[in-house]
Structures are given as structure tokens and as C-alpha cells.
C-alpha positions as CSV (number, residue, x, y, z in Angstrom):
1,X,-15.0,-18.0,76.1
2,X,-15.1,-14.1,75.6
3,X,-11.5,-14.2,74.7
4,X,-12.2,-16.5,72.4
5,X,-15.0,-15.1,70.8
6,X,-13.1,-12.3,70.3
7,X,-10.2,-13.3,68.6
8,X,-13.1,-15.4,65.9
9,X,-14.4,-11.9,65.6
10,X,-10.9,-9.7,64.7
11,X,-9.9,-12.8,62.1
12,X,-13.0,-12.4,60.6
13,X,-12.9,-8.7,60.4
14,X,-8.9,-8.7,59.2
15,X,-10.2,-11.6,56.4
16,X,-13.4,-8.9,55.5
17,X,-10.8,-6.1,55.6
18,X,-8.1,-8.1,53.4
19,X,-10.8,-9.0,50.7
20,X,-12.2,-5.4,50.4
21,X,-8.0,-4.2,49.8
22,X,-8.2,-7.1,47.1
23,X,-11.5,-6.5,45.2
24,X,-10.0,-2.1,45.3
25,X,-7.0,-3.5,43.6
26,X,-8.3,-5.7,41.4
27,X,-10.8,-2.4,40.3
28,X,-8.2,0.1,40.0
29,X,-6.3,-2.1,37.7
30,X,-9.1,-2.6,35.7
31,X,-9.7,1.0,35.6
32,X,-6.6,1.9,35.0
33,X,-6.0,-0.5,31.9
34,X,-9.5,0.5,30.4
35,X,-8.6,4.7,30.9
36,X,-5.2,4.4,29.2
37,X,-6.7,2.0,26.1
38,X,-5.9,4.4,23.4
39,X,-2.4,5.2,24.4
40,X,0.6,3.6,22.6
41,X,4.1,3.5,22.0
42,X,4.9,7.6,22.2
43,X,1.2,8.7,23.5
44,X,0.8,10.1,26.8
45,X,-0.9,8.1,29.7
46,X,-1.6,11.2,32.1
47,X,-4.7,10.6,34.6
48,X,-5.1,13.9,35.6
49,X,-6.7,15.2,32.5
50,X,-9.9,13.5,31.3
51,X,-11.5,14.0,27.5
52,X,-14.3,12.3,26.5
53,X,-15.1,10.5,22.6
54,X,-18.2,11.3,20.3
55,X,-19.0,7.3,21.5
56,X,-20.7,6.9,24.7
57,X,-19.0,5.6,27.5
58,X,-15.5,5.6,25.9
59,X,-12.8,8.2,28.1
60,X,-9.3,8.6,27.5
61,X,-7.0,10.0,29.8
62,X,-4.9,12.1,27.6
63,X,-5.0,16.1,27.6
64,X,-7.9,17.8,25.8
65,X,-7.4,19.5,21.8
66,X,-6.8,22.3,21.9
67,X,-8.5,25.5,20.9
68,X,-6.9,27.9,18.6
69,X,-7.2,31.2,18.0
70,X,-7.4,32.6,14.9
71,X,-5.2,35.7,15.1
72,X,-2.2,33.0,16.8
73,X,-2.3,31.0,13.5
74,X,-2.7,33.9,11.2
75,X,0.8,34.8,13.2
76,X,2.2,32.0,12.7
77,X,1.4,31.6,8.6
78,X,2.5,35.5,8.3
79,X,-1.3,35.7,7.3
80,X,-1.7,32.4,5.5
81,X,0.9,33.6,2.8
82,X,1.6,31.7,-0.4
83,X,5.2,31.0,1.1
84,X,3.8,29.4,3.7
85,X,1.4,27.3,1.4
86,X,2.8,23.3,1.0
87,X,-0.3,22.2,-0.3
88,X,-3.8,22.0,-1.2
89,X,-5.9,18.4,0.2
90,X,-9.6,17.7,0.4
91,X,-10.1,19.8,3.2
92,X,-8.5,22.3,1.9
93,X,-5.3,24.6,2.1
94,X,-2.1,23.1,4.1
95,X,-0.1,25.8,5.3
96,X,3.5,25.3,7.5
97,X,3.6,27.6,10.7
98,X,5.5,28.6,13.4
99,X,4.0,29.0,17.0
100,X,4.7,31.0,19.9
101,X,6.4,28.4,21.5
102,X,8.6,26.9,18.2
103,X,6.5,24.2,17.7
104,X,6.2,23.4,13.9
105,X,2.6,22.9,12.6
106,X,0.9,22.1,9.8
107,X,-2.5,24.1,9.6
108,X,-5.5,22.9,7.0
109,X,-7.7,25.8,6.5
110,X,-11.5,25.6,4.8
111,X,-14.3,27.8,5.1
112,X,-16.9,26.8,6.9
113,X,-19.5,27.7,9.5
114,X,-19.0,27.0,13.4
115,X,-20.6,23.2,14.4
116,X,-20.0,21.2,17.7
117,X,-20.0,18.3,15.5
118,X,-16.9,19.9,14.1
119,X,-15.4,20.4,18.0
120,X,-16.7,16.9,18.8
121,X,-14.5,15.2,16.3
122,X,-11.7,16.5,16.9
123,X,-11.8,15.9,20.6
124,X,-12.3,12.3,19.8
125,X,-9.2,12.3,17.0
126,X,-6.6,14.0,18.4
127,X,-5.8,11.8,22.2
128,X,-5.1,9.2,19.2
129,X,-1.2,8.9,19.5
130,X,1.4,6.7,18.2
131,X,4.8,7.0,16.8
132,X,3.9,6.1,13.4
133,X,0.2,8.9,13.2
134,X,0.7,12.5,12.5
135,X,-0.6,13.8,15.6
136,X,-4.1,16.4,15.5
137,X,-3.1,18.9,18.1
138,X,-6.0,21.2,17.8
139,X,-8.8,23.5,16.2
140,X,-10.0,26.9,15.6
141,X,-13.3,27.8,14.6
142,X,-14.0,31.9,13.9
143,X,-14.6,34.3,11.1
144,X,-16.2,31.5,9.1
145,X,-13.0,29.5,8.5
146,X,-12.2,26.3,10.1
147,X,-8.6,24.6,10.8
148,X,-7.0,21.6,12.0
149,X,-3.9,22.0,13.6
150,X,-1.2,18.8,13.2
151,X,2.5,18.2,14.1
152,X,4.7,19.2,11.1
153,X,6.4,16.3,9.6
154,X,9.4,17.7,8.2
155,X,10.4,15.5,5.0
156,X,7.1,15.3,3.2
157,X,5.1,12.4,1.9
158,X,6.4,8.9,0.4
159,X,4.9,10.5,-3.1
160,X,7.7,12.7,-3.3
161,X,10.3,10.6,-3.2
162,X,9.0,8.3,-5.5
163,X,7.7,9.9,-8.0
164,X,6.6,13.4,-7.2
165,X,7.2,16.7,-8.2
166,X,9.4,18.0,-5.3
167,X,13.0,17.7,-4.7
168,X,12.4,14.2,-3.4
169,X,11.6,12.3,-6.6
170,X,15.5,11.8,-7.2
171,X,16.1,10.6,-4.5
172,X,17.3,6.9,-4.0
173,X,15.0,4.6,-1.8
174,X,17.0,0.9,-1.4
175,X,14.7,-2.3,-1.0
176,X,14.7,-1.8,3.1
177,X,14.4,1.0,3.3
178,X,11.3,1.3,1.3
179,X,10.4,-1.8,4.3
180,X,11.3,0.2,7.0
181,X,8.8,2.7,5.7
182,X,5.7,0.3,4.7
183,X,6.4,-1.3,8.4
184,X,6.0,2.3,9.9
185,X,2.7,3.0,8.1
186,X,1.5,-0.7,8.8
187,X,2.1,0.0,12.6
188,X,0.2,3.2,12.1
189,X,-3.0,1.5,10.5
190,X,-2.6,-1.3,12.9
191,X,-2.9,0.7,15.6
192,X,-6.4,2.7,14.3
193,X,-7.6,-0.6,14.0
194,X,-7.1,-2.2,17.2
195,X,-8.9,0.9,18.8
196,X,-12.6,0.5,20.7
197,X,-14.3,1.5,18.1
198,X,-12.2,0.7,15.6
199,X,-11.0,3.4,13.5
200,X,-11.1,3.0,9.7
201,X,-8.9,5.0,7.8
202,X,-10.9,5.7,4.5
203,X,-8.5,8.1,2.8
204,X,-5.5,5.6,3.1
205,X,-2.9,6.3,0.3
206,X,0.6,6.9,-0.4
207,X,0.6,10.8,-0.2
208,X,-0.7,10.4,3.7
209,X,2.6,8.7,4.4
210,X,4.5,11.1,5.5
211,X,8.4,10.7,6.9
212,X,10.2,12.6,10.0
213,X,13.4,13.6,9.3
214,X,14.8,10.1,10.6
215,X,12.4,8.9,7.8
216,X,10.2,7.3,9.9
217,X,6.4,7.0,8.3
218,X,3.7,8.7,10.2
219,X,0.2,8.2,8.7
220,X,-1.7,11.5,8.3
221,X,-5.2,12.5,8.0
222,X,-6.3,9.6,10.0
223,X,-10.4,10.5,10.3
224,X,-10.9,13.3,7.9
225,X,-13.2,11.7,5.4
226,X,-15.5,12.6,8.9
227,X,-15.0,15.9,8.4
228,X,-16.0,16.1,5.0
229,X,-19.6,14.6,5.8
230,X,-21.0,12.4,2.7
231,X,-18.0,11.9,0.0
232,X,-19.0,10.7,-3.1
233,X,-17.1,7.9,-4.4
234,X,-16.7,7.1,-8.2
235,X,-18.0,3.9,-9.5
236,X,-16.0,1.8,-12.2
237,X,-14.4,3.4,-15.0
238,X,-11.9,3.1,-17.3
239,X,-10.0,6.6,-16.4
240,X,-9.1,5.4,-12.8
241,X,-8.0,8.7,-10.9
242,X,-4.7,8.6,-8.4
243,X,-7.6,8.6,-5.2
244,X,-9.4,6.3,-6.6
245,X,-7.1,3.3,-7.4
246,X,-6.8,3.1,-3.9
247,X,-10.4,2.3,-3.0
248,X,-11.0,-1.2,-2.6
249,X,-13.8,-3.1,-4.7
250,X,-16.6,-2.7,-2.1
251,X,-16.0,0.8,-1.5
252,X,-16.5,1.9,-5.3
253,X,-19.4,-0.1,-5.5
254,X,-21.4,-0.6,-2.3
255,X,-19.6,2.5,0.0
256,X,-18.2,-0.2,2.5
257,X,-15.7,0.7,4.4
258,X,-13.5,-1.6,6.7
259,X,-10.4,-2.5,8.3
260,X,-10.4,-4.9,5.2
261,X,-10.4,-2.2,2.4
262,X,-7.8,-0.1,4.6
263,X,-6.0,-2.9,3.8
264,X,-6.2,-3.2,0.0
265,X,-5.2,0.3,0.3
266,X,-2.3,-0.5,1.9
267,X,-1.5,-3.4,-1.0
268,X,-1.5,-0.4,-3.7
269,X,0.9,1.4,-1.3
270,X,3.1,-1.3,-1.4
271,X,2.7,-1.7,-4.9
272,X,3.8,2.1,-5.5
273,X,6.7,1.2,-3.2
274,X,8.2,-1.7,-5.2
275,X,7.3,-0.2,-8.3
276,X,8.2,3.6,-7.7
277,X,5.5,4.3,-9.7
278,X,1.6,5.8,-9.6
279,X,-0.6,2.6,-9.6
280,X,-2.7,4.7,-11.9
281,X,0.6,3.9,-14.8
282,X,0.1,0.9,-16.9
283,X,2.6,-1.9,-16.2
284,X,4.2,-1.3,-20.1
285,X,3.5,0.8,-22.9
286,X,1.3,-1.8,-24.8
287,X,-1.0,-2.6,-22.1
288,X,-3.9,-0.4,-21.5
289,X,-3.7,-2.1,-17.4
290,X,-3.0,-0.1,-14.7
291,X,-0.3,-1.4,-12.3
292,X,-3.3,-2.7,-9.6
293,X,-5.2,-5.0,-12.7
294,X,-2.0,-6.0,-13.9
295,X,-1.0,-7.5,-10.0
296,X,-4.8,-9.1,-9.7
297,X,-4.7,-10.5,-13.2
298,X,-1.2,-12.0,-13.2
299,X,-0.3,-15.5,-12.6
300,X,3.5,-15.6,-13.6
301,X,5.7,-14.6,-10.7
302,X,8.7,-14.0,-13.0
303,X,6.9,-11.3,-14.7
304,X,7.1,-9.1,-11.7
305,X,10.5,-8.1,-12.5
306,X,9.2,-5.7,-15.2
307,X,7.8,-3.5,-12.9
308,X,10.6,-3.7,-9.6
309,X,12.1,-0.4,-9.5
310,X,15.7,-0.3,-11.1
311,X,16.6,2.7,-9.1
312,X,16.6,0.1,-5.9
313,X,19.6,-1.9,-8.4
314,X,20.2,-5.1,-7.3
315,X,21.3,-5.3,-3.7
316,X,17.9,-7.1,-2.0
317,X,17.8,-10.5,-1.3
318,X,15.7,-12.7,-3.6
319,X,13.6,-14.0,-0.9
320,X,12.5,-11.2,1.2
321,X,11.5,-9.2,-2.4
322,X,9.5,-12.5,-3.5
323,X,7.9,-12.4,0.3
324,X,7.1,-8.9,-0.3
325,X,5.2,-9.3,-4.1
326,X,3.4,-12.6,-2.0
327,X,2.3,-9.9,0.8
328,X,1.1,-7.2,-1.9
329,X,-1.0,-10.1,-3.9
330,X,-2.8,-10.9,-0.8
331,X,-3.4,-7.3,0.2
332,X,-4.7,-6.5,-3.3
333,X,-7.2,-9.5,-2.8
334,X,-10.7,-8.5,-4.5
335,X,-12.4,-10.5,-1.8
336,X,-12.1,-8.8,1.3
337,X,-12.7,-11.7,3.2
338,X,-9.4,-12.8,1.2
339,X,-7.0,-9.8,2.4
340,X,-5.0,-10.2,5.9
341,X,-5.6,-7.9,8.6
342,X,-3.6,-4.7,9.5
343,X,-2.0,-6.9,12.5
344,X,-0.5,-9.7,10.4
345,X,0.3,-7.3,7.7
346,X,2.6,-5.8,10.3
347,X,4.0,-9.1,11.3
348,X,5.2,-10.3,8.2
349,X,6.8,-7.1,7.1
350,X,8.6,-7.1,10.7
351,X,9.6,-11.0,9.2
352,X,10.6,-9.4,5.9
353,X,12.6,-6.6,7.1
354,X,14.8,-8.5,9.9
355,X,14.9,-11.4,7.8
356,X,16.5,-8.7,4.9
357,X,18.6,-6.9,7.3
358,X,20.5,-9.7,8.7
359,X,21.1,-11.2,5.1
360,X,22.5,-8.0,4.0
361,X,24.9,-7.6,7.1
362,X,28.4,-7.1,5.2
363,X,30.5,-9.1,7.2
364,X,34.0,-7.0,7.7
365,X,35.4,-5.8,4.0
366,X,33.9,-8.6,2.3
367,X,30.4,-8.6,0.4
368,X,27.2,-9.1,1.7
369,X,25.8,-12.6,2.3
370,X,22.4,-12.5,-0.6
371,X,21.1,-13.8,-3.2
372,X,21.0,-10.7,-5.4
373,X,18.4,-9.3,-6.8
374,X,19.5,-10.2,-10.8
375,X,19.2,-13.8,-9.9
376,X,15.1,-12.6,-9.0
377,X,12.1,-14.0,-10.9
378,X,14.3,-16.7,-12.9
379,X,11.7,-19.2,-12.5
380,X,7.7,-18.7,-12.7
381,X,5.3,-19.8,-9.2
């Protein structure tokens, strides 16, 4: 009987013991999935380091910003010298430097007086990573200036190549191209978005896309419009500025910021991109419409070809271009409730571009397989 007892007792323990291993694994993975939440694609998943978000309860396990100091960037800037300036944003001056290690840097310089809140939000930006964000790496705070320290994207903003100032603006963009970049940014929102807390971008436009030297689109200044406290945002007018046309509805008028006017943003980015215009333009010289009423107040498809960008010539296919004018329509939506989110937005251009590339494909010496982009817009929808 004892040796019976004995063996009830040891299967009992070995079922206790087995169920405890369980439950410790089914924790850890939990855990684990929950510490590494706001990693993606290119962001680093190291456990050892811990850094902790302004919002309560929310860690990520990525390394910590870090702390400049002033005399390193003054170094690297040769003293913040007009060579070194690339330009001037609502934060302030952007100047390219050089660290002691080579790493490349883009440093945004303001005065400004020291604040922990100032500390606080960068150490809840900058573990935000993914291939398609320009990356805040750090801070300094001293002499009554304050920096932010990003990765230095070498081939400047989307602007410039269509229609800025720099040595860009020549430059020839083709139909997918121009796709591979709106799916880059699209990832990039995306991505803010599907953080906890979600992430709203607020300063979304076309010259915060910037491209790598591969030309792939990295979103910058993710979270800014937090450093700059209260920003006053224009109401109506009928002098629209180049910020402002990208502000949805409910922003100019009630300050309401969402996911959902980060996306009608994005629809006047994609509008710039087929276009290769500012949105600010009128769509033709006798119309006193910028290129944003125009899209919201037109009903005849076929009339989009007066504002496709010729330098693209003719070599998209008619339906991924007509997919493309549906997605911006629906971005562009007045009614927020109307507009698709960041994730389907990503989706369809994903759809678009595959659906372009493999249409395009020049099969040996002959001509590619499309429906060119002449025989666009012949009939009205």
C-alpha cells in the first residue's frame, strides 16, 4: 500500500511540476511578445537594455537615446557653419554632421531652455524603428540650445525631385517608381499607427519624405509637432499655404488629429506624386482651384489626365494609374470616417505596384506587355 501511495504521490507532483514549466512558458512568451511590441522590420529587439515611454506601463526593450554633448556636435557641424546648414524646419536649423565614429547625422538646433519634458519625449520617440522612419538617435540639452540628433538620409526629400529647388527637380521619376516611394512612406505611417498608443503623425507631408540612397522613403519628423507644444493651425482661407493644404478638414477647423487625417495627408502626397506638382498650384491657368479642390470637386475621371505628370511619358499601365487616382480620391475623402486607414492604404499600393511591375516586365527584346499610358482617361467613370 505504501508503495503505492507513493508512486500516486511522485505522478502528482511530476503533473504539479509539468504545469508550473507550462504556465513559465506560456508567461515568458507573453512577456516577450509584449517587451518587443514596438520593434519592426530593421529595429532592434535586444532585452538587455530597458527604456521606458512618457505612457505608463508601456517598456520597450530597445537601447536608451542618447545624450549629446554639445561641444561633440559643435565638432561635428565645424561649429554649426553655414556649409554645414541643409535647412531650416519648424524646429529650427538642420545641419549635416559628422561624428566621431563616421556616422552621418542630421542635427536640428533651437534655443531653448533645459525641460525633462523635452528628455521625456525623446526617450519615448527614438526606440521607434522601422526601415521606412528616419531614425531619432539622440539629444543635447546645454548653453540654452536644444538638438535632436537623426540618421542622415543622404538623397533628400521627395520635394526635390519633384519640384524643388535643388539639383533634384530634373530629375526623372517613372510611374513605379514614384509607387515604390508612396509604398515606403505608407509602411512608415502604418507602422506609427499600429503602435500602443498610436502615434499620429501631425506634420505629414511631402518634404518629410525623405529617400536613402537606394531611394527608399523614410518618413521624418515623426512626433515633432510634440516638441513644439501648442501649434496654431490656420483656419479656411483662400491663400492656402504649402503646410497647410496638407491638414485635413477637421484639423483646420476643430484641431483633430487622427490616424484618419494622417491619411488625407497622405492623399495630397500622392497627389503631388502623380502630378509633380505643389498641391498649393491650380490644376490650369483659368481655374482659381488648387490641385486638392480640384480632386474633391471632380467627377469626370478622364479629366485627370490634365494634371498626370508628362515627365513620367507614357510607359504605366492604364489600370494601375486609374487604381492609383481611385486610391488618392478616397484618401482625399472630406469625411474622415470616409478615408481608408494607413494599413489598407499600404495594401493596395503593394496591389498597385506588383500588379504594375509584372505588366511592365519586357519580355526578352520585345516591348513590354501594357496598356500605355496615351490610351489613359479615354472614357469618363
Amino acid at each position: 500500500m505504501s508503495k503505492t501511495l507513493a508512486a500516486v504521490l511522485g505522478g502528482a507532483a511530476g503533473v504539479v511540476a509539468l504545469m508550473g514549466v507550462i504556465i513559465f512558458l506560456i508567461w515568458f512568451c507573453i512577456y516577450h511578445k509584449k517587451s518587443v511590441s514596438r520593434t519592426s522590420e530593421t529595429g532592434s529587439s535586444d532585452p538587455s537594455i530597458q527604456a521606458r515611454g512618457r505612457h505608463v506601463g508601456v517598456e520597450f526593450s530597445l537601447r536608451e537615446a542618447r545624450r549629446f554633448e554639445m561641444d561633440e556636435l559643435s565638432q561635428a557641424t565645424k561649429s554649426f557653419s553655414d556649409k554645414n546648414l541643409i535647412g531650416v524646419g519648424k524646429f529650427g536649423e538642420v545641419y549635416k554632421g559628422l561624428l566621431n565614429d563616421g556616422i552621418l547625422v542630421a542635427i536640428k538646433k533651437r534655443p531653448g531652455v533645459s525641460s525633462q519634458e523635452f528628455v521625456d519625449e525623446v526617450r519615448y520617440l527614438s526606440p521607434i524603428q522601422h526601415r521606412n522612419l528616419v531614425t531619432l538617435l539622440g539629444y543635447c540639452q546645454e548653453n540654452s540650445q536644444q538638438c535632436l540628433v537623426y540618421e542622415y538620409v543622404p538623397s533628400g526629400s521627395v520635394s526635390s525631385h519633384l519640384y524643388g529647388p535643388s539639383q533634384f527637380s530634373n530629375g526623372k521619376l517613372e510611374f513605379k517608381h514614384r509607387l515604390a516611394i508612396a509604398l515606403g512612406a505608407a509602411k512608415g505611417l502604418a507602422h506609427l499607427h499600429s503602435l500602443s498608443p498610436r502615434l499620429v503623425h501631425k506634420n505629414f507631408k511631402t518634404a518629410n519624405v525623405l529617400v536613402d540612397e537606394n531611394f527608399i522613403a523614410k518618413v521624418a519628423d515623426a512626433g515633432l509637432r510634440n516638441f513644439l507644444g501648442r501649434v496654431d493651425v490656420a483656419g479656411p482661407s483662400s491663400q492656402v499655404t504649402a503646410d497647410e493644404i496638407f491638414l485635413a478638414p477637421e484639423v483646420t477647423e476643430f484641431r483633430r488629429f487622427s490616424d484618419k487625417s494622417d491619411a488625407f495627408s497622405f492623399g495630397v502626397f500622392l497627389l503631388e506624386l502623380l502630378s509633380g506638382r505643389e498641391a498649393t498650384d491650380s490644376s490650369s491657368s483659368d481655374s482659381s482651384q488648387n490641385l486638392v479642390e480640384w480632386v474633391q470637386n471632380t467627377e469626370d475621371y478622364s479629366a485627370f489626365s490634365r494634371i498626370v505628370d508628362q515627365r513620367m511619358g507614357t510607359s504605366f499601365t492604364a489600370e494601375s494609374m486609374e487604381a492609383f487616382i481611385q486610391l488618392i480620391i478616397r484618401c482625399l475623402e472630406p469625411s474622415s470616417e470616409r478615408r481608408p486607414a494607413m494599413s489598407y492604404v499600404v495594401m493596395e499600393l503593394d496591389r498597385i505596384l506588383d500588379k504594375e511591375m509584372t505588366l511592365t516586365t519586357v519580355m526578352g527584346e520585345g516591348t513590354p506587355i501594357v496598356t500605355l499610358g496615351s490610351q489613359l482617361f479615354k472614357s469618363s467613370k
